[in-house]
C-alpha positions in Angstrom: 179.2 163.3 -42.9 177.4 162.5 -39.9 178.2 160.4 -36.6 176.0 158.5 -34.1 176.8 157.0 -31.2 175.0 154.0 -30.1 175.3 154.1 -26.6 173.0 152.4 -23.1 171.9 154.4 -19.8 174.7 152.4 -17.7 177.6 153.2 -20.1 179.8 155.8 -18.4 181.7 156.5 -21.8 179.1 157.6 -24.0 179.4 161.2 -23.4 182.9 161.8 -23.5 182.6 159.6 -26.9 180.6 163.2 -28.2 183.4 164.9 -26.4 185.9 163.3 -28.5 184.3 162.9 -31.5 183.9 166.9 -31.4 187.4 167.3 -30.5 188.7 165.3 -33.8 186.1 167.1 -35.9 187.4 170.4 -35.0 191.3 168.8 -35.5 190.1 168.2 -39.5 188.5 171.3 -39.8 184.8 169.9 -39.8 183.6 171.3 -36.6 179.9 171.7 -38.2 179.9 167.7 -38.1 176.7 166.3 -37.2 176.7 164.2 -34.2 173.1 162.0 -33.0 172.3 159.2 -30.6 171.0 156.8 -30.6 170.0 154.9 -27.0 169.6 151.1 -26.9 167.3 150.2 -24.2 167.0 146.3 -24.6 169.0 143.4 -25.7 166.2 143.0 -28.4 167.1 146.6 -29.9 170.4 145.7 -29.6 170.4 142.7 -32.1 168.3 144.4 -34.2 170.9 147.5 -34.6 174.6 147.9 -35.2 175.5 148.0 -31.7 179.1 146.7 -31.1 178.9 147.6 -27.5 178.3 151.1 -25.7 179.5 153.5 -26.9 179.8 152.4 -30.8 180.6 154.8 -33.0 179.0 154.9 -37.0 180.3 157.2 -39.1 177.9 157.5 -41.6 175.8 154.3 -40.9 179.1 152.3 -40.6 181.1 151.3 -37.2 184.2 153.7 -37.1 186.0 150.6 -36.1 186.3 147.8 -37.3 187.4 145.2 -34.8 184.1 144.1 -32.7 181.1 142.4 -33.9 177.1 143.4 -33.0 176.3 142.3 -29.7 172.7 141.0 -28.4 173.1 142.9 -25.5 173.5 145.8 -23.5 177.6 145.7 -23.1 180.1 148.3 -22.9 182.9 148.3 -25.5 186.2 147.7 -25.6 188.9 150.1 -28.3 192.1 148.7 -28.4 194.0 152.1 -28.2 197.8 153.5 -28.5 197.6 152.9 -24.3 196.2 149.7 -24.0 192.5 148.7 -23.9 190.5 151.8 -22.9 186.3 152.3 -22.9 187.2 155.1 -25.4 188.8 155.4 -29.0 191.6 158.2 -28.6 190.7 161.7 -30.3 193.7 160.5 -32.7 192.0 157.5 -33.5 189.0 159.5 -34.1 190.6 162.2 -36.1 192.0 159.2 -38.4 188.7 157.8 -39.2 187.0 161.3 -39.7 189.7 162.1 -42.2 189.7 158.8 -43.9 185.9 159.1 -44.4 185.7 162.3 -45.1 
């Protein structure tokens, strides 16, 4: 399994994103996950990739989530969460996907 995040300079999320995706790893047992990134430096690289808003998360070439659409632009995202709309996915919702595509 491996992980990327998709991420932009101004996106202040992006790093605790690796954070979390580390944490869940280690909560299924898969802390050797592999975990890249990718940085989108233009709207043009960000229609021409699966960018969904910074950070995205692909699990394996797919969006973890599947509730936004590819934007043309450099745009944070938006993860509807168990506390409201946060820049983040929880580590729970992270753990779920890991384990479901695992």
């Amino acid at each position: 399994m491996k992980v990327e995040i998709l991420y932009f300079d101004g996106c202040p999320n992006w790093r605790e994103a690796a954070d979390r995706v580390r944490a869940a790893a280690t909560a299924i047992g898969r802390p050797d996950i592999e975990i890249g990134y990718q940085r989108i430096s233009s709207d043009a690289e960000a229609a021409a990739s699966p960018f969904a808003g910074s950070p995205t998360i692909l699990v394996d070439g797919v969006d973890a989530f599947d509730d936004a659409e590819s934007v043309a632009e450099l745009a944070c995202r938006i993860y509807a969460t168990e506390a409201g709309l946060a820049g983040l996915p929880s580590i729970e919702q992270l753990t779920d996907v890991l384990r479901a595509r695992g």
